[in-house]
C-alpha positions, -999 to 999 in steps of 0.1 A, spaced: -15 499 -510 0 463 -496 32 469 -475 63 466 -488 88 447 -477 104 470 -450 126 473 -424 103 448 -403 97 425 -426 90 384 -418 89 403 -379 56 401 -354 50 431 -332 24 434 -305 16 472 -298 -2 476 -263 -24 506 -264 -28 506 -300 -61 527 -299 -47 553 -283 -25 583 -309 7 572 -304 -2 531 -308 -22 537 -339 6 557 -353 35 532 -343 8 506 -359 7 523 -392 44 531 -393 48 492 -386 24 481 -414 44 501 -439 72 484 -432 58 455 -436 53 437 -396 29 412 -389 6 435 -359 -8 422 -329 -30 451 -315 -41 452 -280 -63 479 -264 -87 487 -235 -109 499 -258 -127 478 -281 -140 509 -302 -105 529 -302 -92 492 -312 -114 488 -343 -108 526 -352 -68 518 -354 -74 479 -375 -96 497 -400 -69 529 -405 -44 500 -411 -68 476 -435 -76 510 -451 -38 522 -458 -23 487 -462 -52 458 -473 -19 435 -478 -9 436 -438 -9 409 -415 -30 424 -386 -50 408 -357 -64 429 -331 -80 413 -300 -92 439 -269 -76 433 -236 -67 450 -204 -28 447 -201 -31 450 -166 -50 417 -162 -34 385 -165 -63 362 -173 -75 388 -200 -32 389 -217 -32 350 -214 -68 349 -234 -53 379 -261 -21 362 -265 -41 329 -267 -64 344 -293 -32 350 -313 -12 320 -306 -15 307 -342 -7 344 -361 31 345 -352 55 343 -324 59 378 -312 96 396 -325 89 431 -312 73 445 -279 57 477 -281 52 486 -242 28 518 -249 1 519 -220 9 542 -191 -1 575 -183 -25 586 -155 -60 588 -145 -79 613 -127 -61 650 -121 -31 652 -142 -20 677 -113 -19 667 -74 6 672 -49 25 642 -30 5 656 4 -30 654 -9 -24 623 -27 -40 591 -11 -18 560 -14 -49 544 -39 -38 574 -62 2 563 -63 -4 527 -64 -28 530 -94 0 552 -110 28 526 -106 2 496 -114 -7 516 -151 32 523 -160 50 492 -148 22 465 -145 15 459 -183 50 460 -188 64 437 -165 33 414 -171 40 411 -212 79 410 -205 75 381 -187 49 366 -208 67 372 -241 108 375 -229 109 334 -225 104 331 -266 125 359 -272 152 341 -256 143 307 -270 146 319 -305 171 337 -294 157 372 -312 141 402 -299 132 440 -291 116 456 -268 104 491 -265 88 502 -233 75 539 -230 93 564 -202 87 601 -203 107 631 -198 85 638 -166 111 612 -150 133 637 -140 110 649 -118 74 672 -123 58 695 -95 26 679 -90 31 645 -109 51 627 -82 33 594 -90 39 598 -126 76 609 -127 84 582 -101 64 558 -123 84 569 -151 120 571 -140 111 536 -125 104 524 -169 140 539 -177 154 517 -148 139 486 -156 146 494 -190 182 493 -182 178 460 -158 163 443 -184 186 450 -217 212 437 -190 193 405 -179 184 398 -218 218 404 -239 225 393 -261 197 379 -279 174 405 -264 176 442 -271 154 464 -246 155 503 -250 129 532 -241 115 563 -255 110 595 -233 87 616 -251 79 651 -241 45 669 -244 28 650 -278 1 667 -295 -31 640 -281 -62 647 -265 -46 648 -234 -35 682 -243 -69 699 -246 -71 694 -202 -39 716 -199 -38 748 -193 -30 769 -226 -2 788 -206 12 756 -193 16 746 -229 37 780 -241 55 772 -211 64 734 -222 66 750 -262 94 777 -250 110 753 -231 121 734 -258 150 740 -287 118 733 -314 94 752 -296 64 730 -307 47 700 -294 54 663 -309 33 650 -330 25 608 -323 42 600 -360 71 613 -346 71 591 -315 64 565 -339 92 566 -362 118 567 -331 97 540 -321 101 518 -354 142 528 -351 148 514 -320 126 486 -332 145 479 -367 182 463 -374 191 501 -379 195 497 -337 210 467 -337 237 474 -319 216 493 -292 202 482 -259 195 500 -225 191 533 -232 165 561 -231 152 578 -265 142 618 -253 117 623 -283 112 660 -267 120 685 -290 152 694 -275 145 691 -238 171 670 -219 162 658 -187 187 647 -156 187 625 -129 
């Protein structure tokens, strides 16, 4: 089926880390509501997988997907580049982050390469596109931007470069929706754990542990980050800017 004109129609989102499960599901949620899609990803296989779920679903969407590393400059000049004819870009979707190698090691053992690779994943993509794409926003004097936090912010045993990384998101979150009112709206979701394939390296009683934790005792699934996602993204949210989403099941991390 074609979308229907939605909550996002006549707007252009770019969705960084749109092969991954939570970009492909805040693509698809997007398309039905009827958003022109720019669609990023390191992965020029996971990339295709997402554009043909969202040709298949909705033949009628406006979709471009061009592979890049958001952490590169040259390559986000070329993608943005690529799609400088498509649409100017309405919505940011600030999805990649996360961490590479051991999802476990503790500040002592961890080498400074480790920590800087950490803070370059979460914040570099971010800042990079903010200030690639936050110039327009102001110009036209429309926007939204959605970066991705995490409820490990508050502070994880063994994830000091990660929560750090994290709480650091929610901050410039805040920064930004300050620097960019009024035309500008910048907000953040902290998910908890989400059902992806990053699950299936955690230990099985690590995962009771996060389920029992929580007032839903279940993990998310990435359509859920997804529709908080297209909220915060829509006119429904108009009238909010700098704050953090906890998509977590009940779990309400503190500072």
């Amino acid at each position: 089926m074609s979308p229907a004109p939605g909550r996002l129609a006549g707007r252009c989102a770019l969705v960084t880390g749109a092969g991954g499960p939570m970009g492909k599901a805040i693509a698809l949620r997007f398309a039905a509501e009827g958003a022109a899609l720019l669609l990023t990803d390191i992965s020029g296989n996971r990339l295709h997988d997402t554009l043909a779920a969202v040709g298949d679903l909705y033949p009628g969407a406006q979709v471009l997907a061009a592979r890049a590393n958001v952490l590169d400059r040259e390559e986000v000049d070329r993608m943005l580049g690529t799609a400088v004819t498509f649409a100017a870009v309405d919505i940011l979707i600030n999805v990649v982050g996360g961490l590479r190698g051991a999802l476990y090691s503790p500040l002592l053992d961890m080498d400074e390469g480790r920590w800087q690779q950490t803070m370059d994943l979460n914040l570099g993509a971010t800042l990079l596109l903010v200030k690639r794409l936050a110039p327009g926003m102001l110009e036209r004097g429309y926007g939204r931007i959605v970066n991705f936090s995490s409820i490990a912010y508050a502070g994880e045993r063994g994830q000091s470069d990660y929560a750090a990384a994290k709480a650091a998101v929610a901050a410039l979150t805040r920064s930004l929706a300050m620097e960019l009112a009024p035309s500008v709206n910048v907000n953040c979701v902290a998910p908890g754990l989400i059902d992806t394939s990053v699950v299936s390296r955690l230990d099985a009683q690590l995962i009771e542990g996060f389920k029992n934790g929580c007032a839903l005792r279940r993990l998310g699934k990435p359509e859920e980050i997804a529709q908080a996602v297209l909220f915060l993204a829509s006119e429904e949210a108009s009238y909010i800017t700098g704050e953090i989403l906890h998509v977590a099941g009940g779990r309400r991390p503190a500072l």
